[in-house]
N, C-alpha and C positions, 0 to 999 in steps of 0.2 A: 661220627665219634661222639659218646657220649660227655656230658659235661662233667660229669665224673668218671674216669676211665677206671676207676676199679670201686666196686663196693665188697670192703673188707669182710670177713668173718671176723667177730668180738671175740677173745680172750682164747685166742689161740697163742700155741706155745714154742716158742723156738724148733718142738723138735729134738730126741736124743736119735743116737746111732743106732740104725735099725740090722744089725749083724754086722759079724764082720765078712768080705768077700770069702765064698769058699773058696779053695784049690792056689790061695796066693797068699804068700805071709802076708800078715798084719802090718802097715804103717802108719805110725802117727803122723795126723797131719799138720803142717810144716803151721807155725802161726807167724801171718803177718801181719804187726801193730799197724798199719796204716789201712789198710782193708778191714778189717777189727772194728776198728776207731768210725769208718764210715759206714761201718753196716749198724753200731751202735747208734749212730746220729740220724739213720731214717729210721730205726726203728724209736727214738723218743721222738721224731718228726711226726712219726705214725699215730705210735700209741697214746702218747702225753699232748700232743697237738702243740710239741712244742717250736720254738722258730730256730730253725737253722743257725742262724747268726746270735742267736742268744746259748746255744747247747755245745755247737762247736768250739768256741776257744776254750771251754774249762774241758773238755776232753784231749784235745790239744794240749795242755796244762798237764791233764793229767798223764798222758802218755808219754809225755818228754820227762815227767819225775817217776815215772816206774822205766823207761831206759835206763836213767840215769842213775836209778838204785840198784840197777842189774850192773853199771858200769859199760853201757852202752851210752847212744845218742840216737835221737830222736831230734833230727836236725830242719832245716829249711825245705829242704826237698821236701822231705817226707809230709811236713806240715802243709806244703802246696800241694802233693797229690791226694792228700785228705781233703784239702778243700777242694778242689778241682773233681774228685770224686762224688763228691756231697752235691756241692750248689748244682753239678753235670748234670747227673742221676734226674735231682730235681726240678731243674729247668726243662730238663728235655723229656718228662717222665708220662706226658703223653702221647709222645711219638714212640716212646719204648714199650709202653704198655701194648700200643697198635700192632707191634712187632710180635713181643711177645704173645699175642693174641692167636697170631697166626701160625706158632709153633709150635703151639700145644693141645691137644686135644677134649680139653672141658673148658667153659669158661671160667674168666679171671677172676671172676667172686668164688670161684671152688678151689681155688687155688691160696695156699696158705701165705698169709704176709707176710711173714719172714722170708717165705721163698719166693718171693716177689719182689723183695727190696734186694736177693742176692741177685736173683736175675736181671732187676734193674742196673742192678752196679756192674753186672759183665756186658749189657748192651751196652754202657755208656764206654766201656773201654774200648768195646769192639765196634763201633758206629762213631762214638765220639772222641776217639783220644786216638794220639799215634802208637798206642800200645801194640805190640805184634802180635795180630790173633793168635798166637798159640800161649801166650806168656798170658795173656788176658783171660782165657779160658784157662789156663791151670790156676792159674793164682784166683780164679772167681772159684772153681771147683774146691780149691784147699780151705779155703773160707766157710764153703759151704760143708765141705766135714769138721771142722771148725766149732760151726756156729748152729747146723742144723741135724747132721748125724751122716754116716755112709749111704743110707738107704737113700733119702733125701736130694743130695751130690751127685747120686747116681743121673737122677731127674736133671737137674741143673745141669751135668756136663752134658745128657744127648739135646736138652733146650738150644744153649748155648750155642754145639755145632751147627746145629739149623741156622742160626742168627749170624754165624761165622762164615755160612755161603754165599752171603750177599753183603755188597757194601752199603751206608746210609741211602744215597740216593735208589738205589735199585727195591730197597724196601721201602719206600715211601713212594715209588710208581706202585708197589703193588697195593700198599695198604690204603694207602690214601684215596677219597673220590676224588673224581676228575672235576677240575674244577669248574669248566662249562656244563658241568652237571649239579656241583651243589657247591656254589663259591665257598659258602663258610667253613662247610664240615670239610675240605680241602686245606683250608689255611690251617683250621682247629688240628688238625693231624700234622699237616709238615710244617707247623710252629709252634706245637704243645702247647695251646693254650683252651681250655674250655672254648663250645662254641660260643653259648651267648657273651663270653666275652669279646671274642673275635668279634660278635657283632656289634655291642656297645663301644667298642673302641673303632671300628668302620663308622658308626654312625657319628662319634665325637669327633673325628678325621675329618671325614668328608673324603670326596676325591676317587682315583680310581684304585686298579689293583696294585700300583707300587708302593705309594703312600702308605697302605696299613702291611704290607709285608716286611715293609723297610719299618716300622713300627711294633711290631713282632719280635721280629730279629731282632732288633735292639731291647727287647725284653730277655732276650735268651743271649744276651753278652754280659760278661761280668762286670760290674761297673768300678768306674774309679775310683778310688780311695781319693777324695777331694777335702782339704782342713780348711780351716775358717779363723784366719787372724783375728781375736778380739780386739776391737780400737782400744786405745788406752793405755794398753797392756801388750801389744806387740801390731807390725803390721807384717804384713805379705811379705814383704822385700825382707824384710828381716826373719821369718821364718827359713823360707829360701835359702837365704845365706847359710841359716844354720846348718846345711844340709848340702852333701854334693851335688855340684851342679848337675851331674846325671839324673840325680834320684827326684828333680823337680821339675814340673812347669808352670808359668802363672795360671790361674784361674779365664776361664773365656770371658767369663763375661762378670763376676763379682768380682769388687777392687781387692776382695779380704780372702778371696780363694786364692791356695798352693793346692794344686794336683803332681799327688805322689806317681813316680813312676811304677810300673808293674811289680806288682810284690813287694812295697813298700811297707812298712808298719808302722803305724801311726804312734804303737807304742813306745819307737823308738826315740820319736822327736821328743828334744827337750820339752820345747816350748808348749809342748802337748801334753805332757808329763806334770807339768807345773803350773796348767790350764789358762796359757798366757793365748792357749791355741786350743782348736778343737775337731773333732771330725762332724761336718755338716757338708749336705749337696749343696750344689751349687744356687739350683735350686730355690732351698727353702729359702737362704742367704739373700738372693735376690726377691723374696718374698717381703721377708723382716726389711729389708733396707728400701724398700720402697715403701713402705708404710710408714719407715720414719723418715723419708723425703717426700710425703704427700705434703702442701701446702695448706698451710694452717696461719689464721687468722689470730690474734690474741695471745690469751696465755698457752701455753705448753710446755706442763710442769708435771701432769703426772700421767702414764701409761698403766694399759691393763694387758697383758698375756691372759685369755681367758683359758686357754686350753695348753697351758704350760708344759704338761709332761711331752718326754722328757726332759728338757731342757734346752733344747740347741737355739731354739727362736728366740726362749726368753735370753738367753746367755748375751746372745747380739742384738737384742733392742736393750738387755741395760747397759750394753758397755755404751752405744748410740744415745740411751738416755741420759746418761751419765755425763756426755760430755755436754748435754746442753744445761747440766743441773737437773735434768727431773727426774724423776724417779720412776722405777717401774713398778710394779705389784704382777708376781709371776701366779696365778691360781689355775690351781690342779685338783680334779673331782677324789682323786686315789692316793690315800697318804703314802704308798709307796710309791709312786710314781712323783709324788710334791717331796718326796724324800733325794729322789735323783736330781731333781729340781732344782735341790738346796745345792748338793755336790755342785751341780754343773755350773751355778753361778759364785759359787766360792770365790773367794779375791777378787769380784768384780771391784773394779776401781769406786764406783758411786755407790751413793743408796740404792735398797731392792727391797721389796719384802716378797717375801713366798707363805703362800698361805691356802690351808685346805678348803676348798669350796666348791660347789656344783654352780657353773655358769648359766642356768637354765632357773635356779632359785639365787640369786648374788645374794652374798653378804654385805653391798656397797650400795649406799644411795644410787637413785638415777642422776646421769648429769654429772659423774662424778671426776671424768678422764677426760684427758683430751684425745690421747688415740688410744683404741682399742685393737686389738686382734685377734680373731678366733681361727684359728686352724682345728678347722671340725673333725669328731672321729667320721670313717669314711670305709670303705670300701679298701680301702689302697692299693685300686687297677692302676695308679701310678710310678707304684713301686715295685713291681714285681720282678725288676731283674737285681734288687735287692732282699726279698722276701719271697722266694718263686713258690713254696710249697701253697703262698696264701692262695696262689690262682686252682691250684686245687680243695681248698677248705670253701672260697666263698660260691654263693650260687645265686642267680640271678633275683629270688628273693629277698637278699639281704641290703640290696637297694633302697628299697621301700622300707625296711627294716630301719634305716636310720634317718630315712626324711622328718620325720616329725623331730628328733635331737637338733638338726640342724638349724632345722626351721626354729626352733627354740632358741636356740643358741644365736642368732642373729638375731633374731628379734631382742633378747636381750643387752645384747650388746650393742645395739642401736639404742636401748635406756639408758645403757652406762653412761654413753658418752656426752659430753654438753654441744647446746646449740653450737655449730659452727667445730663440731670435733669431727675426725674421721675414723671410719669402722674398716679394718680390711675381714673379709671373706676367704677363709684359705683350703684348700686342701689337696691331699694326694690321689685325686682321683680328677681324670677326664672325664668322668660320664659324665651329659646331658643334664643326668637328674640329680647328680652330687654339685653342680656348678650351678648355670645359671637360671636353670629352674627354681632353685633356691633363693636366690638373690630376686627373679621374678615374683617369686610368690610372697616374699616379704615385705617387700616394695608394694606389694598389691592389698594388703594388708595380711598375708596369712596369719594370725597369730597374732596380731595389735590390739593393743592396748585401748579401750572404749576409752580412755580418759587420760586428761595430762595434755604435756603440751607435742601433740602431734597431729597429723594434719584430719582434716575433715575425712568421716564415714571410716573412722579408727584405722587409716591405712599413717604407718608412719612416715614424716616429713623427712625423705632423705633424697639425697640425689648423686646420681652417677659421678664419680673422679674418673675423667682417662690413665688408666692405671701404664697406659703405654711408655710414654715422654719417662717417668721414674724407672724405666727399663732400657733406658739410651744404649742401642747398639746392639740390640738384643735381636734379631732379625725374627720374622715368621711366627709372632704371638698373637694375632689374630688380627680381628677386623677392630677388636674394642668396646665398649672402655675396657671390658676386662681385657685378662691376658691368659694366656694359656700354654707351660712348658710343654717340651716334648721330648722323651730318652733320644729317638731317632736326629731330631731338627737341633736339638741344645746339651745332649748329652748328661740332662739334669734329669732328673724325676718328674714326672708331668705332673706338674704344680699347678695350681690353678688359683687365684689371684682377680679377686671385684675387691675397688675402693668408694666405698659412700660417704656422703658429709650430711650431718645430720643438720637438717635446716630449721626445725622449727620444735 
């Protein structure tokens, strides 16, 4: 399986109707807004590279206010098998494409993208949803006269039946290699995920073959909708309450997480409404609140979010700053993203400042914070059963592509901070070389500073916190000091989390 399963053709076009059928009257084809709506959303997933979860609700939005100006509705259902259509499609769009591969007669790159995203959307109904293969293939066919023309649909419905003679498993003995033949390129097919990422995450694992399948799979489940009580301003127990006791349950392992039951919306919750609450993993949650439970000497009066956007980290170390009196300072390199920043900490109970700046040049003395936190940009093999199209966009080069920011961005944040403060290390990614490669190589001096107060031959005076003990109850985060989440083992983001204390 290639790490890319399809290389598009550029600036191809939907497609008009290429005649109409001779010898049978003409019908127009039936339009369904929920099929519509999800073939619109891979195709800006496609074209615009945009994200899923950022494109879907205003189409969502907007499909429920053109029903509702016809004097129809566009209700819950319908907004679930939109999503469930989308993220499906997406998640599983490398085992479709393997499918798809094998039922049609040129390769996939000669095959037009629009007719690629219908086809995808009829394998997920017909492999992945309890859709009744006939209703799946007509309603994937009507779409495709629809959206791509008669001639086009004609293609689409003989695909289709191909794909309609076998169930998932039966096309995944066929398409897939055997796995005592080629472990990776086996999982990379029946768990849609690039190979080399397949292998960067076996190497982050460790272990044998259950481990990263059952880590796979948990990339390809849709994940909880989990809120984030801000202290101050509301807790857990009191969100909950807001809410029937059905529609909740506590958080596993943060004191500040409610997990909403299935198909909850978050926009429904008051307390979320009036930002007393917020949607944050679990996660990140336990990231931020262990950084402001690492043990500190002296003063601790003032914090730094270095990598602020969008907001969810900084929101919960200022409500946590707040209640000890100190304050936070939220910076964010992109004023639109230190714009979301501002939003999401609005009515914080304490001081904050939010403020545009690039972490890697600060605008702040060194020595100036007592805790810092950088949550690096990254890769995000963490998140991908919240972002799945990204396991398609990124490629094993872009690894390397962001080691030097990181490495920057900790090294700086080791200036920030004053003797005897503490630096957290964050990010969404398990790899190797987004985790503690980085923390090794700064430590070792990559990047240090010839002068000032740090330690001999410019490697900076910091040294390892066991980041564990701040994670009380949290089972299977590693050996240590760091820590390391897992979607499979914790149901969070694989978060990745070193605490250092600057010594000298």
């Amino acid at each position: 399986m290639n790490d890319q399963p399809r290389s598009r053709p550029q600036g191809t076009s939907q497609g008009k109707s290429q005649g109409k059928p001779k010898g049978k009257p003409y019908r127009r084809p039936q339009r369904d807004p929920v099929r519509i709506l999800a073939f619109e959303a891979l195709r800006a997933v496609d074209e615009r590279d945009a994200y899923a979860n950022l494109v879907l609700p205003s189409l969502l939005r907007n499909a429920e206010a053109e029903a509702v100006k016809k004097g129809g509705e566009f209700d819950r259902r319908d907004a679930a098998l939109a999503t469930e259509l989308v993220y499906g499609t997406l998640r599983r769009q490398g085992t479709y494409d393997a499918v798809i591969a094998a039922c049609v007669d040129r390769p996939l790159r000669e095959v037009d993208p629009p007719v690629l995203d219908v086809l995808a959307l009829g394998a997920h109904q017909l492999l992945g949803t309890r859709i009744p293969p006939h209703a799946a293939v007509s309603a994937t066919v009507e779409l495709a006269r629809c959206v791509l023309g008669d001639g086009r649909a004609r293609f689409v419905n003989a695909v289709l039946r191909k794909i309609a003679a076998q169930d998932i498993d039966a096309w995944v003995a066929q398409v897939a290699p055997p796995y005592d033949d080629d472990p990776e390129a086996h999982l990379a097919v029946v768990h849609s995920h690039p190979r080399w990422i397949v292998s960067a995450l076996w190497d982050a694992l460790g272990g044998g073959r259950a481990g990263i399948e059952d880590l796979l799979e948990a990339d390809n489940e849709r994940p909880e909708v989990t809120l984030v009580a801000r202290p101050g301003r509301s807790t857990a127990e009191e969100v909950a309450a807001s809410l029937p006791p059905e529609a909740t349950e506590p958080g596993r392992w943060s004191q500040y997480a409610v997990r909403l039951a299935e198909g909850g919306d978050p926009g429904a919750v008051e307390a979320v409404r009036e930002g007393r609450a917020g949607v944050q993993d679990e996660g990140s949650q336990l990231v931020a609140a262990a950084l402001a439970a690492a043990p500190l000497d002296g003063r601790d009066a003032l914090w730094l979010d270095g990598c602020a956007g969008p907001g969810g980290k900084a929101a919960l170390l200022a409500a946590l700053a707040a209640q000890r009196g100190a304050l936070l300072v939220a910076s964010e390199k992109q004023p639109h993203r230190a714009r979301l920043v501002e939003r999401t900490l609005a009515g914080n109970p304490g001081p904050y400042q939010v403020i545009v700046a690039d972490g890697t040049r600060p605008a702040w003395a060194q020595g100036s914070f007592d805790r810092v936190l950088v949550d690096v940009p990254c890769t995000g093999l963490g998140a991908l059963r919240r972002r799945p199209e990204a396991r398609w966009r990124r490629k094993a080069e872009d690894v390397a592509g962001f080691a030097t920011l990181q490495r920057g961005l900790l090294t700086e944040a080791l200036r920030a901070v004053r003797v005897g403060g503490v630096v957290g290390y964050a990010t969404c990614s398990p790899h190797p070389a987004e985790t503690r490669a980085v923390v090794d190589d700064v430590l070792r001096g990559l990047g240090a500073p010839t002068s000032g107060s740090w330690g001999t031959d410019g490697q900076p005076a910091a040294e390892w916190i066991d980041a564990r003990p701040l994670m009380s109850g949290v089972p299977a985060i590693g050996d240590g000091p760091d820590v390391q989440l897992w979607p499979h083992l914790h149901g969070t983001d694989a978060m990745y989390l070193a605490l250092l204390r600057r010594t000298a």
